[in-house]
N, C-alpha and C positions, 0 to 999 in steps of 0.2 A: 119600229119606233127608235129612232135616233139618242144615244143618251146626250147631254149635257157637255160641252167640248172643258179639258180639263187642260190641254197642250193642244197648240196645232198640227194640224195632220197638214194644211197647207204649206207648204214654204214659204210662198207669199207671206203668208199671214205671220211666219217666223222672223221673217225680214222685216216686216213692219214692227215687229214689235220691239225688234232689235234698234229699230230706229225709235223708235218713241222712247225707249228708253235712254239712245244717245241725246237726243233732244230734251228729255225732260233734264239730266244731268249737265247739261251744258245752258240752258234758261235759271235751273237754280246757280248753277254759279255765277252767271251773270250779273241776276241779281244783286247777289250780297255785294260781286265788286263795283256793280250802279252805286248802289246806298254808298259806300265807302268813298269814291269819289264827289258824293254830294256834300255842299255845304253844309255842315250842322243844320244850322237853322232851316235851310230847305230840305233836309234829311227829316227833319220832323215834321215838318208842312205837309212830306207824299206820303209819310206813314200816319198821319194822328190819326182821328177817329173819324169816318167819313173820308176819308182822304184818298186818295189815287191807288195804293196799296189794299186798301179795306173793298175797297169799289171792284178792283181787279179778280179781288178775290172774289167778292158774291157772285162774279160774273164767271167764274170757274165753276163755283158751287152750282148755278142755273143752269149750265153747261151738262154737269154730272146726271144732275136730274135729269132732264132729256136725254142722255143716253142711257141711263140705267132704265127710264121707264119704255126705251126702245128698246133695248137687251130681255126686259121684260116680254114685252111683245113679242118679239122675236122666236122667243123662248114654247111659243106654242106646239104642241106636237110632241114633244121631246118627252125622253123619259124621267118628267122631272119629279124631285121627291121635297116634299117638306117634313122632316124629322119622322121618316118612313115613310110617311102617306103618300100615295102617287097623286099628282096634282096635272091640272090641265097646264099651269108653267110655272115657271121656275119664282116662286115669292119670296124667296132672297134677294133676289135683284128686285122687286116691289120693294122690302126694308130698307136694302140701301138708297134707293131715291129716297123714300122717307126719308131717310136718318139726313140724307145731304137737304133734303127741305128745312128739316129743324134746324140744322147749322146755319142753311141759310137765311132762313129768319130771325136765328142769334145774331148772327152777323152785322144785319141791318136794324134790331132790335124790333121789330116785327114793323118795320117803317114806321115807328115814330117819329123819328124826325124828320124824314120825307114829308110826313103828312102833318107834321107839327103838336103831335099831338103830347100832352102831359101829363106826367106820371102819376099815378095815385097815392096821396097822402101817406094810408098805409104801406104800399108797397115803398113808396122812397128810401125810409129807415133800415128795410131789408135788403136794398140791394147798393151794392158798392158803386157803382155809377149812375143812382137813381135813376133809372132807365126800367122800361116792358121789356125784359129777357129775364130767363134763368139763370145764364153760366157767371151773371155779376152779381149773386145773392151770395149774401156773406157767407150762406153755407157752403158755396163753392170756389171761397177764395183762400190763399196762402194765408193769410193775415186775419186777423180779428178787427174789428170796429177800432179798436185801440192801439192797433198799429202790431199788434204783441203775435209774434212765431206760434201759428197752431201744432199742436202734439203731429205726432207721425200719424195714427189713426187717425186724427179729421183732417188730416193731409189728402188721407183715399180717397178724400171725395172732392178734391180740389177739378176742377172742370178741364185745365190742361191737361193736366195726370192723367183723368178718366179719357181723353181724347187719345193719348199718347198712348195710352194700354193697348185701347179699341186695336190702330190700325198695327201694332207692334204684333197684336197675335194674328189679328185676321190677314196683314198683308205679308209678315215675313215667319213667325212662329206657322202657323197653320201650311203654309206653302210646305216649308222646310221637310215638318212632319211627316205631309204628305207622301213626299220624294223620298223619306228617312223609311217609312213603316207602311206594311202591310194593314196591318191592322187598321192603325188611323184612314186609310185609305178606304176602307170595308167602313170603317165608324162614318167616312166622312160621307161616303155613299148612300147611306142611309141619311144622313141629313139633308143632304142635299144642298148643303153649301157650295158657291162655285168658288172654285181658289184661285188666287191672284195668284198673276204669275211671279213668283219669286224676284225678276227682273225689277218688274215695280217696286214691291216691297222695297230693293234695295234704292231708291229713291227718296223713300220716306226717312233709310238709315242714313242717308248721303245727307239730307239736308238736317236732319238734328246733327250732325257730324260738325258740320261744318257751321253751324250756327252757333254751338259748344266751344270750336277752335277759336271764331272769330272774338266771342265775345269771353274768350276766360280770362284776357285781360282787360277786363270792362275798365277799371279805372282808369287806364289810356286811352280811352276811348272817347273822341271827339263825340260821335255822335250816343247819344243817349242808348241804352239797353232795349228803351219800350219799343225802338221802331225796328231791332231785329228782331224782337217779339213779333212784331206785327208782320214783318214781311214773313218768319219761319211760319205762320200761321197759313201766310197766302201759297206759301209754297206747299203745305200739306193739302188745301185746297186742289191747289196743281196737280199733284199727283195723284188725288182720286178723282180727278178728271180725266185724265188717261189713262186712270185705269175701269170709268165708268165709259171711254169708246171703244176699249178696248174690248170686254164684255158684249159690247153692242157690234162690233164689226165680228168677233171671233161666234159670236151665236147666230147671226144673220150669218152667216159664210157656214153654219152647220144646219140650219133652215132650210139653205138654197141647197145645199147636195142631197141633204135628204127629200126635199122633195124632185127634185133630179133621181132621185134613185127609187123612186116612185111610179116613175113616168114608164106607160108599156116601152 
């Protein structure tokens, strides 16, 4: 039984990922110099809410999903573990489709306004864009109802923050580790987490980087703050979209030799 592909054993598959990682670092910088070259006012037209930028993105997030729940599939046979237990396949790559499903119906606000639908009375007062999602409830906003800076503690539970933690440990802390420590290696074995390859990781670092430089002098800045909000969002989408084919081609390609190496 085949374990779990952690690094590629193919070359190919080293190459490939070497390139997705030149490509994804060369789309995000694009990006930000797109937006920068657009008018103001149509700077904020591709990024509002609904808008060419938000759109792009759910279509990242839909992407993710299909491949993590093919990486899932994939994943049959294998010696997979979920926090020790031996499992028939790997249900980490099952949470993270989840987890990219909930995003993506934060995203779109579970298609309310696809489908026109209106908010509930109740719920409007609790959320900051009166909308059907979680991540705009004033519990999980920088601000209070009154405009007023939340403490540090109800800061932790601000919805970017929590997002920004997530792929900080699982894409570049967790890797890191890995490569750093025996141990964590044996810990992580036992979980049965699959670890992104560090390359990625450094994707998700590239575009907060660069979103930080662009916009640390916002006050010069033609175009408004919210729309490199919006695109650094679409770009984190990005990247766990290559890194949910990645997953998906790297465990298919450890599927196929194992059952190659099966064969009388």
């Amino acid at each position: 039984m085949r374990t779990p592909p952690e690094s590629p054993d193919d070359p190919r598959l080293l190459t490939l990922l070497h390139w997705l990682t030149l490509a994804g670092v060369a789309i995000i910088a694009f990006s930000y110099v797109f937006l920068l070259m657009l008018e103001p006012e149509y700077a904020k037209r591709v990024a509002d809410e609904d808008a060419l930028v938000e759109a792009i993105g759910a279509a990242f997030l839909l992407i993710a999903i299909i491949a993590f729940l093919g990486a899932f599939l994939a994943s049959r046979g294998m010696d997979n573990r979920f926090l020790g237990r031996a499992t028939t396949r790997n249900y980490w790559l099952l949470a993270l489709a989840l987890l990219m499903l909930l995003c993506l119906g934060e995203e779109i606000s579970w298609g309310q306004r696809l489908l026109g639908l209106s908010t509930p009375e109740g719920l409007k007062a609790l959320n900051a864009q009166e909308e059907i999602n979680i991540h705009n409830l004033w519990l999980f906003q920088a601000r209070n109802p009154d405009g007023s800076r939340k403490s540090f503690v109800e800061l932790l539970l601000n919805a970017n923050r929590l997002f920004s933690i997530f792929w900080l440990v699982y894409c570049v802390a967790l890797p890191m580790l890995v490569l750093a420590s025996r141990k964590i290696r044996q810990l992580n074995s036992f979980s049965g987490v699959p670890v992104s390859p560090l390359s990625i990781g450094a994707l998700f670092l590239f575009n907060f980087a660069l979103f930080k430089f662009i916009t640390g002098g916002h006050s010069s800045l033609p175009i408004k703050i919210s729309a490199f909000d919006e695109l650094k969002e679409t770009n984190y989408e990005f990247a766990f979209m290559l890194l949910a084919i990645w997953f998906l081609l790297s465990f298919r390609d450890a599927a196929r030799r194992s059952a190659g190496a099966t064969r009388p």
